[in-house]
C-alpha positions in Angstrom: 58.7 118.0 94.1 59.9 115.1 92.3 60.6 111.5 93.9 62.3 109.1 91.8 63.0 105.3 92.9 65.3 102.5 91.6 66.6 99.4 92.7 69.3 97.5 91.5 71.5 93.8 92.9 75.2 94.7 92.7 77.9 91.7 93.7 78.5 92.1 97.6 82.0 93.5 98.7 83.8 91.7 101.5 84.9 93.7 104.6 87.5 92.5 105.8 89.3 92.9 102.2 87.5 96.6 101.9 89.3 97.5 105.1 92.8 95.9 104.9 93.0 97.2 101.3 92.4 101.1 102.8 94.6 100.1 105.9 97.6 99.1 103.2 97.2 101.7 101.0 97.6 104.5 104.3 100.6 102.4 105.6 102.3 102.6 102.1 101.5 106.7 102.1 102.7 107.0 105.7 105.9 105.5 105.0 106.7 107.6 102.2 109.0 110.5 102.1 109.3 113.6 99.4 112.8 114.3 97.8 114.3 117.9 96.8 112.5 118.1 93.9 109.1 116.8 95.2 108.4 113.4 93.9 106.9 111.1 96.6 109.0 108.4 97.0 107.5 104.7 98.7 110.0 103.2 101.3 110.9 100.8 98.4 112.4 103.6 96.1 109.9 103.7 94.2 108.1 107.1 93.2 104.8 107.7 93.2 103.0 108.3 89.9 101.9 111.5 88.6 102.4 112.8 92.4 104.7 115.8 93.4 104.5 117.9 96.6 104.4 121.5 95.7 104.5 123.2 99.0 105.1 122.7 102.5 106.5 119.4 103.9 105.1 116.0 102.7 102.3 114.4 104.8 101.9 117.6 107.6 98.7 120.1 107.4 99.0 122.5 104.5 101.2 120.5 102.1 100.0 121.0 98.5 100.5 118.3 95.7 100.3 118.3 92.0 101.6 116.7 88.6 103.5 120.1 88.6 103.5 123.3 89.9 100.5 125.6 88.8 101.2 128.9 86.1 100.9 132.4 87.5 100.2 135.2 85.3 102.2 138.8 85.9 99.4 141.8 85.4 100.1 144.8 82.9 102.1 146.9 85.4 104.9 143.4 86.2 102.9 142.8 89.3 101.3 139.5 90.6 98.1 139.2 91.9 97.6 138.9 95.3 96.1 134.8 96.2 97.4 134.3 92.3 100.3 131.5 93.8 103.3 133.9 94.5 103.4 134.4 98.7 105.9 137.8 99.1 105.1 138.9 95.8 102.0 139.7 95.9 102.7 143.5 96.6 105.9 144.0 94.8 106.6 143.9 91.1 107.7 140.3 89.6 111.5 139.8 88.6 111.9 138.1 86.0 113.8 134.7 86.2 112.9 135.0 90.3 109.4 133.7 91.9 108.6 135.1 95.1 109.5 132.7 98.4 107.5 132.8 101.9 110.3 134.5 103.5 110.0 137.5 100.7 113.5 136.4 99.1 113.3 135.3 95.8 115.8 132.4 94.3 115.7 132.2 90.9 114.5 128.8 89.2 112.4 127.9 92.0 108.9 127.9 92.7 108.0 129.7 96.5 107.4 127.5 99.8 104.5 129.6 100.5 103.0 129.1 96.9 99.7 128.8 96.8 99.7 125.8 94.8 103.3 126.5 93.4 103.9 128.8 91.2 105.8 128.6 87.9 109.5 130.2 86.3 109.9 131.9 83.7 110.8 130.9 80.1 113.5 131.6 78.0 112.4 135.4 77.1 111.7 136.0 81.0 108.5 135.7 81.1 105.9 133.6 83.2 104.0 131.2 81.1 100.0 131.5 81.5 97.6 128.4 80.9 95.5 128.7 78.1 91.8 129.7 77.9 91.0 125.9 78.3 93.6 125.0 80.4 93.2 122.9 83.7 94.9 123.8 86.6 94.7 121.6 89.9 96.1 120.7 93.1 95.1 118.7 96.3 95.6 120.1 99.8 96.5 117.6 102.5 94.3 118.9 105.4 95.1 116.3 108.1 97.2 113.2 108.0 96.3 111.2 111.1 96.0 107.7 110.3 94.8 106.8 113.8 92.3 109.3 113.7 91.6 110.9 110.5 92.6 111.7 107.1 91.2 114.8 105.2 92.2 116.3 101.6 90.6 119.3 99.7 91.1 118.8 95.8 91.0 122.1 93.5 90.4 122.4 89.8 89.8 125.3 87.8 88.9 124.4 84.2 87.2 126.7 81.1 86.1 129.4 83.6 84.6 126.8 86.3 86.3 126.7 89.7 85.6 123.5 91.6 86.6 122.8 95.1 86.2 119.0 96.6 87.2 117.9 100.4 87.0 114.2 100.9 87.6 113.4 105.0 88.0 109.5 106.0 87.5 108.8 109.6 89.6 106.2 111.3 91.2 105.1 107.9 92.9 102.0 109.4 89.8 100.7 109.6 86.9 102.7 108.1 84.1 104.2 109.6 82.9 107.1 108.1 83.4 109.3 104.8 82.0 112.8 104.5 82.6 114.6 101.2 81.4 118.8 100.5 81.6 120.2 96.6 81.6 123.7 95.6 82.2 124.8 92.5 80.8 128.5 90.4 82.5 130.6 87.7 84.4 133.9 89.3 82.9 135.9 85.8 79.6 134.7 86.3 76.1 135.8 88.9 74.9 133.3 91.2 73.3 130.9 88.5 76.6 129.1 88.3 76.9 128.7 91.8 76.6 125.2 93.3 77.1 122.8 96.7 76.6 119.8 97.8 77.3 117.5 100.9 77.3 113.8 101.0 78.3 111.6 103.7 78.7 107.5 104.2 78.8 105.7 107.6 80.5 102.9 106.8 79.6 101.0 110.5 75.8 101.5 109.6 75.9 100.0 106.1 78.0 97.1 107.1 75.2 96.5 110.0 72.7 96.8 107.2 73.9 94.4 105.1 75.0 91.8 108.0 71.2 91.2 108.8 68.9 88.5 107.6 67.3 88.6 104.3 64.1 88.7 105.7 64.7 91.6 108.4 63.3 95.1 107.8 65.5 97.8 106.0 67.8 100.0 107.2 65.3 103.1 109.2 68.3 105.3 108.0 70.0 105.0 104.8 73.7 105.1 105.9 74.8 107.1 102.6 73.2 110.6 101.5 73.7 113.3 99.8 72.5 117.3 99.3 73.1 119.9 96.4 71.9 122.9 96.2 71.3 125.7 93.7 69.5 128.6 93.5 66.7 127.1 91.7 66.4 123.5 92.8 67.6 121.4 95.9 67.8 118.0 95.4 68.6 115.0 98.1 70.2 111.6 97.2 70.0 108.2 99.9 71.6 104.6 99.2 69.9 101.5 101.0 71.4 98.3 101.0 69.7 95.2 101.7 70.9 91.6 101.7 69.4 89.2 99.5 68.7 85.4 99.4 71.9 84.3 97.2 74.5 86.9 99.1 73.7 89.7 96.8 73.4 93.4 98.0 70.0 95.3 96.8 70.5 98.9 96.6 67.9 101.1 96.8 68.1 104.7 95.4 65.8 107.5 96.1 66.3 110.6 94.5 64.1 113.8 95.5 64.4 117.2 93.9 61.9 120.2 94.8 62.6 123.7 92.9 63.2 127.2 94.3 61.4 130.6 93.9 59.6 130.5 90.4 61.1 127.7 89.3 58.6 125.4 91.1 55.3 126.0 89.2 57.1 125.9 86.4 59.6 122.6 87.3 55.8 121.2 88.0 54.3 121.5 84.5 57.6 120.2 82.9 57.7 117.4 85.3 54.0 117.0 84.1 55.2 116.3 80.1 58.3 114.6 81.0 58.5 112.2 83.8 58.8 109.2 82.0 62.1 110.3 80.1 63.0 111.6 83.4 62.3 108.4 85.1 64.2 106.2 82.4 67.1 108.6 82.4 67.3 108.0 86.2 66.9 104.1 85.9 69.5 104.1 83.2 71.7 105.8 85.3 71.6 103.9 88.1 72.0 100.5 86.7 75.0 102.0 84.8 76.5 102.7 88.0 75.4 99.2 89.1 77.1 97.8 86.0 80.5 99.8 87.1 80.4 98.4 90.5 80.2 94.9 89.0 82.5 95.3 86.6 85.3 96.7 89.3 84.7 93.8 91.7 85.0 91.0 88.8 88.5 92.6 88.1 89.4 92.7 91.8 91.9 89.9 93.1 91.0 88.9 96.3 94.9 89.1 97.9 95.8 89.5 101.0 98.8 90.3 103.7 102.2 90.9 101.3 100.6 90.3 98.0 97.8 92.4 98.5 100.6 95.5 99.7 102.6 94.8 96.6 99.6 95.0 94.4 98.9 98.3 95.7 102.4 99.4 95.7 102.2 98.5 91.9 99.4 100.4 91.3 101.2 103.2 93.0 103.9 103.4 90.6 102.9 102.4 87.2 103.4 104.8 84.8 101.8 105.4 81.4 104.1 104.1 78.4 107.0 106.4 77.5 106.1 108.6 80.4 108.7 110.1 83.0 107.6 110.1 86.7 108.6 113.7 87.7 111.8 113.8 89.9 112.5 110.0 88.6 116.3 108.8 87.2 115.8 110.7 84.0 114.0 113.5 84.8 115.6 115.2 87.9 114.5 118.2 87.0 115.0 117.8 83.3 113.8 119.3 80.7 110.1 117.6 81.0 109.5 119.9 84.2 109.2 123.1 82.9 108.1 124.8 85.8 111.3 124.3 87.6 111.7 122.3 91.3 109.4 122.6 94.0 111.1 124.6 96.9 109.5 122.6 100.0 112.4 123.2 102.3 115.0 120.7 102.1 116.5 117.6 100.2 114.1 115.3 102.7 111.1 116.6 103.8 109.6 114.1 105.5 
């Protein structure tokens, strides 16, 4: 097994900002509503950035989002595979110009409520269009939206072969206590060598205790953020320690253990034997990278607060890349820059 340490001062992050920042930025998502053709709208107007719902009804269990819906492919015989994104047409032949709805009726243009991740229209010749080999195809789940209580999203990407699955869950987001994030991710084509998960999970309440005590008192027992992967030939286990020091400063402490599986361990020891040190300066390197990051982000911060700090966020929101349409804005309502046609989520306000 292999135990690598590193310890790095990063600038310290203030609390209460941490938590009214999160609080805002779930108030400003709670007040939004979808319109007929998807975009996520902010109770100013405003629409969201590079945000459309794709299914189901905006901020309730189940509803999927996206930049746009996601391709499906008709097999050799006109049929669509069952799970491919088409609910109803699954076992019955594709129409052309028509994409399967939950309800099994099929309205041509539109993209089914009960898509599984949307699903696309056809093109001028009939036909559905198909990613490429390379292409990346994604969407985010909403899981639960309870701002009191919970929030919890699942993020999918499928990209060159390699599916990847991510579910982030915040607990009490209003005020932060807890996050617990789970990653999956193996290629369909492929055995069980390119099959991969991991765990991690950060209680917020515990690091904030750890970093309120004294300089001089004892460490954390528990380090309040870890994190597991696993693979068929090596497990590996990641914990974060924070530590106040003298001048205000945060020292973070990084342990990083990885022990092999089956053969791989008498072998993982005699290359661990030849090349520890790189291994050792690849994990420093990495770690005050990170640290570097951290820094950098926090210089950049403004330190608003109340109606500034909303409108930041709310800016954030919405900006746009240059000469790029918001999906569902004033000159794309469903124009010509949405080629997959409008996201049937069951009526001109969802939410």
């Amino acid at each position: 097994m292999a135990r690598l340490t590193h310890t790095v001062t990063v600038a310290p992050l203030d609390r209460g900002w941490f938590e009214e920042a999160v609080g805002t930025l779930v108030d400003l998502l709670d007040g939004s509503r979808a319109r007929a053709d998807g975009s996520v709208l902010l109770a100013d107007g405003r629409a969201v950035a590079g945000l459309r719902l794709l299914k189901g009804r905006h901020l309730r269990s189940g509803a999927r989002y996206g930049e746009a819906p996601e391709p499906v492919t008709p097999g050799a015989d006109g049929r669509v595979p069952a799970g491919s994104g088409t609910d109803g047409a699954a076992d019955g032949p594709a129409r052309p110009g028509t994409v399967g709805a939950a309800d099994g009726l099929a309205r041509p243009g539109t993209a089914g409520a009960g898509a599984a991740g949307g699903s696309s229209g056809p093109g001028a010749d009939g036909c559905v269009p198909a990613p490429g080999p390379s292409a990346t195809v994604g969407a985010v789940v909403l899981r639960a939206w309870r701002p009191a209580h919970s929030v919890e999203v699942e993020s999918r990407v499928a990209e060159d072969g390699l599916a990847l699955r991510l579910k982030v869950r915040l607990s009490e987001p209003r005020r932060p206590r807890a996050l617990g994030l789970s990653l999956s991710g193996h290629r369909p084509d492929r055995g069980s060598l390119y099959r991969f998960s991991g765990r991690g999970a950060a209680d917020l309440a515990a690091w904030w205790a750890a970093v309120d005590r004294l300089p001089s008192a004892l460490p954390a027992a528990r380090p309040p953020v870890t994190a597991r992967a696993a693979h068929r030939l090596a497990k590996a286990r990641l914990t974060v320690t924070p530590h106040p020091a003298d001048d205000g400063s945060w020292r973070i402490s990084v342990v990083l253990s990885v022990r092999g599986r089956w053969l791989l361990r008498p072998v993982g020891a005699v290359a661990l034997f030849f090349a520890r040190r790189p291994v050792e300066r690849g994990f420093r390197e990495a770690v005050e990278n990170a640290a570097g990051q951290w820094n950098t982000a926090l210089a950049e911060l403004t330190p608003r607060h109340g109606e500034a700090l909303r409108a930041e966020i709310a800016d954030a929101l919405t900006e746009t890349e240059p000469d790029k349409t918001v999906p569902g804005g004033p000159a794309d309502a469903g124009g010509p820059t949405d080629p997959w046609g409008r996201a049937d989520i069951g009526g001109p306000e969802a939410r």
